[in-house]
N, CA, C and O atoms as a GROMACS GRO file, in nm:
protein
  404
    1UNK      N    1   1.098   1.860  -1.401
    1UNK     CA    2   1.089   1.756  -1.300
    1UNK      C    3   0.977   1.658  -1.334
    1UNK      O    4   0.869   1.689  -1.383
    2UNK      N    5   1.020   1.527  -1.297
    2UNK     CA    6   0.908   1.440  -1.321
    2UNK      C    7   0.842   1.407  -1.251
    2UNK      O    8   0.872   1.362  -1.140
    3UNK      N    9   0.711   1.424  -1.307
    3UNK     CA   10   0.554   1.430  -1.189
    3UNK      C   11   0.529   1.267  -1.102
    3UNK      O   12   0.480   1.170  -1.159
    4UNK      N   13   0.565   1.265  -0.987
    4UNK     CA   14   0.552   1.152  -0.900
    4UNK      C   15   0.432   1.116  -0.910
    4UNK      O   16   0.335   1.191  -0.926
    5UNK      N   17   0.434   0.950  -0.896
    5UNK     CA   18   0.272   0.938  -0.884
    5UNK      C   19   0.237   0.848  -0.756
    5UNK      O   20   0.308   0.757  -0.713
    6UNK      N   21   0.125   0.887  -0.706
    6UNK     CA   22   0.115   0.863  -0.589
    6UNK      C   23  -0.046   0.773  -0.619
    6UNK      O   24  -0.149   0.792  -0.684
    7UNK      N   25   0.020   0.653  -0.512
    7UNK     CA   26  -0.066   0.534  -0.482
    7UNK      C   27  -0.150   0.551  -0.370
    7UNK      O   28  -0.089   0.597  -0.274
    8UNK      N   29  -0.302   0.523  -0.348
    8UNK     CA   30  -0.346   0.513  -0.242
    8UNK      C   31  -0.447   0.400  -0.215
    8UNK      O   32  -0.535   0.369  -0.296
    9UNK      N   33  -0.430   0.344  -0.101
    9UNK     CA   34  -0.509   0.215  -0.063
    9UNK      C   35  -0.637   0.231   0.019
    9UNK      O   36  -0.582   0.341   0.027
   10UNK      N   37  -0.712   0.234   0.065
   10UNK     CA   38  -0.793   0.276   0.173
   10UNK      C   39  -0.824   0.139   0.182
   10UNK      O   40  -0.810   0.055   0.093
   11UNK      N   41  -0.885   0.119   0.337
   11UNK     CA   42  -0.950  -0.034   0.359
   11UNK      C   43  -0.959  -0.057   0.489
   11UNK      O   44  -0.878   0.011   0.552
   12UNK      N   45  -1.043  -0.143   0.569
   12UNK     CA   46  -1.052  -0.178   0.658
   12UNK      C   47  -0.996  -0.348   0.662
   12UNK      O   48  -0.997  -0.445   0.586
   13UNK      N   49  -0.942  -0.308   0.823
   13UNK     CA   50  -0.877  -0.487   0.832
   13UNK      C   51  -1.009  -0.586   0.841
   13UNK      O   52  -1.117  -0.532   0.865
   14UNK      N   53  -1.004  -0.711   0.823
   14UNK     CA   54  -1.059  -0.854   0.815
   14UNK      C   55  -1.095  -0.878   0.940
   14UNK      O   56  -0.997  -0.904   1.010
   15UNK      N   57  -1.218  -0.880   1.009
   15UNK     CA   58  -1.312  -0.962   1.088
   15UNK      C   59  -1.163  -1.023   1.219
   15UNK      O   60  -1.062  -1.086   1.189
   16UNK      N   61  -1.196  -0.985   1.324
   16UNK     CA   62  -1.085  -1.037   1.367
   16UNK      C   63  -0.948  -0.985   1.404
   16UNK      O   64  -0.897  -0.967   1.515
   17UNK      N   65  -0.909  -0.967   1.301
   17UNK     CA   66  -0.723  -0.880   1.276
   17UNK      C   67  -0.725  -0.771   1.373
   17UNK      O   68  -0.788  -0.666   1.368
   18UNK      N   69  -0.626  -0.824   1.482
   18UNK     CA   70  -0.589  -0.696   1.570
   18UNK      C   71  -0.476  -0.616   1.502
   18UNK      O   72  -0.387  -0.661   1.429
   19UNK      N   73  -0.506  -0.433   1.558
   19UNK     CA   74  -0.416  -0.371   1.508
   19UNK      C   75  -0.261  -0.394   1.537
   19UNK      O   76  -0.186  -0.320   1.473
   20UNK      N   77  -0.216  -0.463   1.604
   20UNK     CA   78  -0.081  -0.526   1.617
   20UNK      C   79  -0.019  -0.615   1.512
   20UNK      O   80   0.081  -0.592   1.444
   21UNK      N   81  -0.117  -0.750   1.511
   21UNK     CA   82  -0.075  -0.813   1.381
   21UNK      C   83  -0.048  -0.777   1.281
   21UNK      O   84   0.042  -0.819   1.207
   22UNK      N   85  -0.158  -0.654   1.257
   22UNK     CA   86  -0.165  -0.595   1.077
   22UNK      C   87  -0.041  -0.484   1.053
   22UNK      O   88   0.000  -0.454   0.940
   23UNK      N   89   0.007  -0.433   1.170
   23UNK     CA   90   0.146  -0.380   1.182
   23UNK      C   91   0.237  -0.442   1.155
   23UNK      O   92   0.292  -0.397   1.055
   24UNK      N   93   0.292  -0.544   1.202
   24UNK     CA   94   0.358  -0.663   1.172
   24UNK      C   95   0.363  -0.653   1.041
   24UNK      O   96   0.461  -0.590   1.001
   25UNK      N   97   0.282  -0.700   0.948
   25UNK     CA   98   0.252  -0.756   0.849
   25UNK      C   99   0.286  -0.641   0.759
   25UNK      O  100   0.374  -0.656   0.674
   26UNK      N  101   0.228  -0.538   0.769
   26UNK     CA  102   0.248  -0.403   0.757
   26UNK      C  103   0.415  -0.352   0.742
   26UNK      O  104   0.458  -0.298   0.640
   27UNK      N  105   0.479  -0.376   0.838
   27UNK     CA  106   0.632  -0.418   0.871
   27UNK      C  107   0.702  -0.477   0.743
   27UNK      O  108   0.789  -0.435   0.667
   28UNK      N  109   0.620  -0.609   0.752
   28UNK     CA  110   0.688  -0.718   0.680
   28UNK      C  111   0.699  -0.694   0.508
   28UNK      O  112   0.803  -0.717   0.446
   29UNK      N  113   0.558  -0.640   0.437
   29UNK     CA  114   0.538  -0.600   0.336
   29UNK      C  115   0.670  -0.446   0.293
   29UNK      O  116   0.719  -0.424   0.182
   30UNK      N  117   0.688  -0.390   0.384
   30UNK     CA  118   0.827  -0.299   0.372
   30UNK      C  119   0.933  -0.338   0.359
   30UNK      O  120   1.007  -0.270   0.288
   31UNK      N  121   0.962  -0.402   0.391
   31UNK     CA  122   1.084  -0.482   0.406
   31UNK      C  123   1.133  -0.568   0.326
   31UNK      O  124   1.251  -0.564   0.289
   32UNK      N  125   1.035  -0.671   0.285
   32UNK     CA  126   1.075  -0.788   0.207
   32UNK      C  127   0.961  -0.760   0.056
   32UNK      O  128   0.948  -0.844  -0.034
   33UNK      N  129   0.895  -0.635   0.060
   33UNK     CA  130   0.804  -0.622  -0.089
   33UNK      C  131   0.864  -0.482  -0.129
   33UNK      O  132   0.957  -0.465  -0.208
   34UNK      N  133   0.800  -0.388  -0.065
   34UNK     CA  134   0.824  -0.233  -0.127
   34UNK      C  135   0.939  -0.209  -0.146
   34UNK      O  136   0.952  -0.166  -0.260
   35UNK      N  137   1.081  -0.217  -0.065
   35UNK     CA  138   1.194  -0.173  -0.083
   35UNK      C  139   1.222  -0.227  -0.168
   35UNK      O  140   1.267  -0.130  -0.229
   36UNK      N  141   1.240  -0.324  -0.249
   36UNK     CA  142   1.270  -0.408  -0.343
   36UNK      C  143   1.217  -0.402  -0.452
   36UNK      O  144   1.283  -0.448  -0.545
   37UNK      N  145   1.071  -0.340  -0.484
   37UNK     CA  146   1.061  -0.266  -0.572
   37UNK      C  147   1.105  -0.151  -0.668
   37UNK      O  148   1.128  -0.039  -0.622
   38UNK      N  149   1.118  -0.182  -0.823
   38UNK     CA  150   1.169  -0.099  -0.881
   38UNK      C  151   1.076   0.034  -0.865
   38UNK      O  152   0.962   0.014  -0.906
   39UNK      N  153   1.098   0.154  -0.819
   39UNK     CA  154   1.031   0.306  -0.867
   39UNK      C  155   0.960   0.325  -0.735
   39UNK      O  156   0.856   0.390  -0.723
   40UNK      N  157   1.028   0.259  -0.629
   40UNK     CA  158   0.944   0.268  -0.502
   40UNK      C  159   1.018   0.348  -0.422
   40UNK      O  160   1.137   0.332  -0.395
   41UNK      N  161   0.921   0.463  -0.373
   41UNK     CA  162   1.016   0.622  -0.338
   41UNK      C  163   0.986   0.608  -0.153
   41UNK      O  164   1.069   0.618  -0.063
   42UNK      N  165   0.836   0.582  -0.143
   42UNK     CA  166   0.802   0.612   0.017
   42UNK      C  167   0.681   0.588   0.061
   42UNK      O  168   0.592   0.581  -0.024
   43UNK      N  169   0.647   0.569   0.198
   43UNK     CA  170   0.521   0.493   0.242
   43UNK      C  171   0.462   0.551   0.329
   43UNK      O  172   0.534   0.560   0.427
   44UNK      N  173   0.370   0.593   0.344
   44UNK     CA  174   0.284   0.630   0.498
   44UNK      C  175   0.130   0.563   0.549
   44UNK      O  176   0.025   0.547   0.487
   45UNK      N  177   0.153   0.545   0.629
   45UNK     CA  178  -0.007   0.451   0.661
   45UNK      C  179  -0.100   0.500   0.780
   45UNK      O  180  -0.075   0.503   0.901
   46UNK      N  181  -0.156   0.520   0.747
   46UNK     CA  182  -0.275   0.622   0.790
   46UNK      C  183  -0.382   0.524   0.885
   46UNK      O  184  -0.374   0.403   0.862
   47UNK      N  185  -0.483   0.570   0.989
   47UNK     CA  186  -0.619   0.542   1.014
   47UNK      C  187  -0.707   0.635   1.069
   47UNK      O  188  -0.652   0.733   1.120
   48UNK      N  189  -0.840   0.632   1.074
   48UNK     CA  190  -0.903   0.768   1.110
   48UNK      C  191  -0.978   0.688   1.267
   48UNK      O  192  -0.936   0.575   1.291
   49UNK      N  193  -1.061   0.734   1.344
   49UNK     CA  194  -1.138   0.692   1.431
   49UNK      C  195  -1.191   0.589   1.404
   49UNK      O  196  -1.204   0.500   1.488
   50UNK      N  197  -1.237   0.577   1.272
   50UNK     CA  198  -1.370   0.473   1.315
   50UNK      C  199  -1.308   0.309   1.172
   50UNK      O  200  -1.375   0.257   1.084
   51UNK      N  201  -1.143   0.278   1.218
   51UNK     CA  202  -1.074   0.202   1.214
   51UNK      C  203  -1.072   0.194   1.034
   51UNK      O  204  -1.104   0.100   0.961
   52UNK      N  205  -1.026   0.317   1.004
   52UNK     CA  206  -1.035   0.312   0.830
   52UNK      C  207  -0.917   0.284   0.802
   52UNK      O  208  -0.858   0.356   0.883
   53UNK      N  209  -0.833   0.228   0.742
   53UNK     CA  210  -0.707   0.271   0.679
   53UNK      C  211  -0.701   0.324   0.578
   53UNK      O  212  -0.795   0.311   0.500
   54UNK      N  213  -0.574   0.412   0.539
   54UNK     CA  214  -0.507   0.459   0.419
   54UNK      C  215  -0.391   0.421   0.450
   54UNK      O  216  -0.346   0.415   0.564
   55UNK      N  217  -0.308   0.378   0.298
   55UNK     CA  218  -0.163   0.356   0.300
   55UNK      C  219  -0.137   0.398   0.184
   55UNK      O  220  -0.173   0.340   0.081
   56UNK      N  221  -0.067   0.510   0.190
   56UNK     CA  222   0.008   0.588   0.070
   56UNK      C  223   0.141   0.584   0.020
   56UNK      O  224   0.242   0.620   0.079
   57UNK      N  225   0.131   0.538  -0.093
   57UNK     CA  226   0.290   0.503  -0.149
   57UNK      C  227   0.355   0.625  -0.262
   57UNK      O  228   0.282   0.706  -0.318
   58UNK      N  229   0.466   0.620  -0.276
   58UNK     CA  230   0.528   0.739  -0.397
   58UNK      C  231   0.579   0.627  -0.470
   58UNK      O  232   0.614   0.515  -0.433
   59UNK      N  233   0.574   0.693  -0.603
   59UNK     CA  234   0.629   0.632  -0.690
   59UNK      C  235   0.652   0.685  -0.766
   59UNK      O  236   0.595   0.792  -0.786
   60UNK      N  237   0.788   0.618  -0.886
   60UNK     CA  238   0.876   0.706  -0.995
   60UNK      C  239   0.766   0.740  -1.127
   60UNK      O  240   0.767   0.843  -1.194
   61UNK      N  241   0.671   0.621  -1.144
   61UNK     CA  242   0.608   0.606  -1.262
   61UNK      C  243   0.493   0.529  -1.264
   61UNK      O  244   0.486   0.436  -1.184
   62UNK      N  245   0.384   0.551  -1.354
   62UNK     CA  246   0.277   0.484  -1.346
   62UNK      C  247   0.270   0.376  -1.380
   62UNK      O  248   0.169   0.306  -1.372
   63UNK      N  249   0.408   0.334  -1.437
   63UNK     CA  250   0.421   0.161  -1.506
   63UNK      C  251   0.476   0.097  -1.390
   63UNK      O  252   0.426  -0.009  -1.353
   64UNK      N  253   0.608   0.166  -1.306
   64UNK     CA  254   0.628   0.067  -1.158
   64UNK      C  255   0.503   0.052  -1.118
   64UNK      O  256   0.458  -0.062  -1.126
   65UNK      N  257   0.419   0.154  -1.068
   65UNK     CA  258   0.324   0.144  -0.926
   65UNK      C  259   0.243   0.054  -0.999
   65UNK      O  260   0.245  -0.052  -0.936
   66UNK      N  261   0.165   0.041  -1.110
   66UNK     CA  262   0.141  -0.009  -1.176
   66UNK      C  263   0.176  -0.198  -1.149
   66UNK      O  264   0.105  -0.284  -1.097
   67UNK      N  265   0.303  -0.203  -1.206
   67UNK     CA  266   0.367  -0.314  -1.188
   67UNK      C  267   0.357  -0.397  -1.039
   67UNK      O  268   0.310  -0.507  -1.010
   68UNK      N  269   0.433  -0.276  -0.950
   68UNK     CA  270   0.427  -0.349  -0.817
   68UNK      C  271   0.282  -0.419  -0.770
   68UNK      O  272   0.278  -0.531  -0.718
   69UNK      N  273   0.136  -0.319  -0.803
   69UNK     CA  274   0.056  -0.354  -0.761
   69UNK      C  275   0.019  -0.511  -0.817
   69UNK      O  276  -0.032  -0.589  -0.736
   70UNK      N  277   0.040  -0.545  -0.929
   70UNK     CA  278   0.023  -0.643  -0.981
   70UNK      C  279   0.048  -0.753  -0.921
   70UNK      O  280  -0.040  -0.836  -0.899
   71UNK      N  281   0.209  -0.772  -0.877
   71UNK     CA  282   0.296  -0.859  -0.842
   71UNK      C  283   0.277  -0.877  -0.710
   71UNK      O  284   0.285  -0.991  -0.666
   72UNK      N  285   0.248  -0.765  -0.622
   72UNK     CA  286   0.197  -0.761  -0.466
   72UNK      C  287   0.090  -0.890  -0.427
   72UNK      O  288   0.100  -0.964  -0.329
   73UNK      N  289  -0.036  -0.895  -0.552
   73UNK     CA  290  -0.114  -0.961  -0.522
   73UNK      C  291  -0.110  -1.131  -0.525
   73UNK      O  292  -0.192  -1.208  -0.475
   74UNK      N  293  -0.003  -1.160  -0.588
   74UNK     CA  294   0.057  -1.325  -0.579
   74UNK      C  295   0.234  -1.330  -0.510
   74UNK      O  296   0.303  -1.431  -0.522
   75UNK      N  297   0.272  -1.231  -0.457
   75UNK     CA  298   0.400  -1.207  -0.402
   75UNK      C  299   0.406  -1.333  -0.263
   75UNK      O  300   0.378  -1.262  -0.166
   76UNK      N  301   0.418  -1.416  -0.232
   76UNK     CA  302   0.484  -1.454  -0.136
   76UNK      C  303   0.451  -1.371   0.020
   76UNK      O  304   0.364  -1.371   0.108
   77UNK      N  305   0.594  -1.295  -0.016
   77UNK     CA  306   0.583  -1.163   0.094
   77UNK      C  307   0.504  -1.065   0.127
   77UNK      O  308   0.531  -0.957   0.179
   78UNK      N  309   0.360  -1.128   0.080
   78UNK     CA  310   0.292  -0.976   0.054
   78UNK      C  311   0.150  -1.038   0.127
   78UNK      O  312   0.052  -0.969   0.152
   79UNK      N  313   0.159  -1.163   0.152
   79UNK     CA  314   0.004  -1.281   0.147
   79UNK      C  315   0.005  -1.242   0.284
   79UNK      O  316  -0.092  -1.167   0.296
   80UNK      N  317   0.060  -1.252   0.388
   80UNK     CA  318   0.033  -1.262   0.527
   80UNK      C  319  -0.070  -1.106   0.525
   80UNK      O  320  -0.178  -1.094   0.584
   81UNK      N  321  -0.021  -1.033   0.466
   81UNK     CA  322  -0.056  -0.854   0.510
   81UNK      C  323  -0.204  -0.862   0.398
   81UNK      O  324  -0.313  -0.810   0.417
   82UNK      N  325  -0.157  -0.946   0.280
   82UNK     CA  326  -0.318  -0.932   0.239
   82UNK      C  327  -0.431  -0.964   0.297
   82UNK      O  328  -0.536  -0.899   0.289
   83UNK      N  329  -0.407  -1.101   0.379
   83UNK     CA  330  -0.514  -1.171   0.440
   83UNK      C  331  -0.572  -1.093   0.564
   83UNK      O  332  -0.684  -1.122   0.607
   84UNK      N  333  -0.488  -0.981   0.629
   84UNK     CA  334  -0.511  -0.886   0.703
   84UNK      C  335  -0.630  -0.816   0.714
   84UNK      O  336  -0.702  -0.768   0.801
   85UNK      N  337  -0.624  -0.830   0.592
   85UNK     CA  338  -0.740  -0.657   0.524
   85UNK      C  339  -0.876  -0.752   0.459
   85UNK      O  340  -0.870  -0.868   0.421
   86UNK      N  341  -0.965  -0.686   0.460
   86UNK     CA  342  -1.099  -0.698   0.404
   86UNK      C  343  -1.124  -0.668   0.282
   86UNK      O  344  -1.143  -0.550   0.253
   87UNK      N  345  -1.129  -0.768   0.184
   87UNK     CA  346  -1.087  -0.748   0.060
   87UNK      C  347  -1.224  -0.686  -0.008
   87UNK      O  348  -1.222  -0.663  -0.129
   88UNK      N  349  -1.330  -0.662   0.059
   88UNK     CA  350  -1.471  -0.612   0.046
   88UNK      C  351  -1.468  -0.477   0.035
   88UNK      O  352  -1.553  -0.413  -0.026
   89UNK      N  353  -1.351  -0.419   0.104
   89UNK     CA  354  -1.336  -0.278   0.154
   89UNK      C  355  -1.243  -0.201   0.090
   89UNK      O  356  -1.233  -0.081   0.116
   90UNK      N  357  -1.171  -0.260   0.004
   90UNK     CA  358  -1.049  -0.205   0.022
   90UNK      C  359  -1.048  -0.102  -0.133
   90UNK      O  360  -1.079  -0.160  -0.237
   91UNK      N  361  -1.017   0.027  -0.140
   91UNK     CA  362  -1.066   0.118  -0.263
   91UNK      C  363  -0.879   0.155  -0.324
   91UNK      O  364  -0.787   0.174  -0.245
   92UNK      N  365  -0.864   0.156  -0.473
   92UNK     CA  366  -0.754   0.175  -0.501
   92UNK      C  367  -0.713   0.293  -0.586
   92UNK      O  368  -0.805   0.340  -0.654
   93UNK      N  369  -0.613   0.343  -0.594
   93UNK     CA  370  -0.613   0.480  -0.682
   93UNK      C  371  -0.489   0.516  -0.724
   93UNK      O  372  -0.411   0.501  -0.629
   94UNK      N  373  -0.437   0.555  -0.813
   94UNK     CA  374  -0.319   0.558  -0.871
   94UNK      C  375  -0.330   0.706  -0.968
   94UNK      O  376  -0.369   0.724  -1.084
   95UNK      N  377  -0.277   0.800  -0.860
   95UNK     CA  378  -0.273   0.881  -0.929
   95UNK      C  379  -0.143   0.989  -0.952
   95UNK      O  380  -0.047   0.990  -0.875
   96UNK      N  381  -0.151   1.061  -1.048
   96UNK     CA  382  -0.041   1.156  -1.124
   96UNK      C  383  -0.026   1.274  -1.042
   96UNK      O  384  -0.114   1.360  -1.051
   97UNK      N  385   0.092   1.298  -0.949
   97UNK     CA  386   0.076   1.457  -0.909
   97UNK      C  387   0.137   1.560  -0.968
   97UNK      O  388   0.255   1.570  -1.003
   98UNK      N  389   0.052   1.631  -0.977
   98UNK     CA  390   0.051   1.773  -1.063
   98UNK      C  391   0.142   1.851  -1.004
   98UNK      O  392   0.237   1.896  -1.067
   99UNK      N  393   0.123   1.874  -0.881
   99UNK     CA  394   0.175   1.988  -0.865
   99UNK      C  395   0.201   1.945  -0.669
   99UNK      O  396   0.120   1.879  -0.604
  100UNK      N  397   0.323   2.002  -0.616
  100UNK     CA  398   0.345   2.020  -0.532
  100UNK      C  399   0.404   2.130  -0.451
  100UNK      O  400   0.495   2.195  -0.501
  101UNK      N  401   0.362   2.158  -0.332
  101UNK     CA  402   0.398   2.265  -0.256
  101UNK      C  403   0.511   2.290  -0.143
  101UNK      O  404   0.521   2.401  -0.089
   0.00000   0.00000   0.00000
């Protein structure tokens, strides 16, 4: 079986940005970015108390997730949900899973 690799975003939203909007946007980036991506398996988006996000993606391969991330950042469909987030904050990680349970 081939080892999925899993994307993770962490970050806090932008000065301002209510958690409604960034849902939206959040929304919108599913819809008209991720599904449409080649090697794009699944999404979950996370926050803890003290207004952190995580948004975790699956992916087929380290060259899609790879890819998508690239293209995300001048995408059209992707600008409203960037401007969301605090680009000061935001930590990225792309990693290989080994092993699952």
């Amino acid at each position: 079986m081939k080892n999925l690799i899993v994307e993770i975003a962490q970050f806090k939203l932008a000065a301002g940005v209510s958690e409604e909007e960034f849902l939206k946007e959040a929304e919108a980036v599913q819809e008209n970015f991720l599904e449409k991506q080649s090697g794009y398996i699944d999404r979950e988006l996370l926050k803890d108390k003290d207004s952190q996000w995580v948004d975790i993606l699956h992916w087929n391969s380290m060259e899609e997730a790879q890819k998508a991330a690239e293209v995300m950042m001048s995408d059209p469909a992707t600008q409203g949900f960037m401007q969301k987030i605090d680009p000061s904050s935001v930590k990225m990680l792309h990693l290989t899973q080994i092993k699952s349970w």
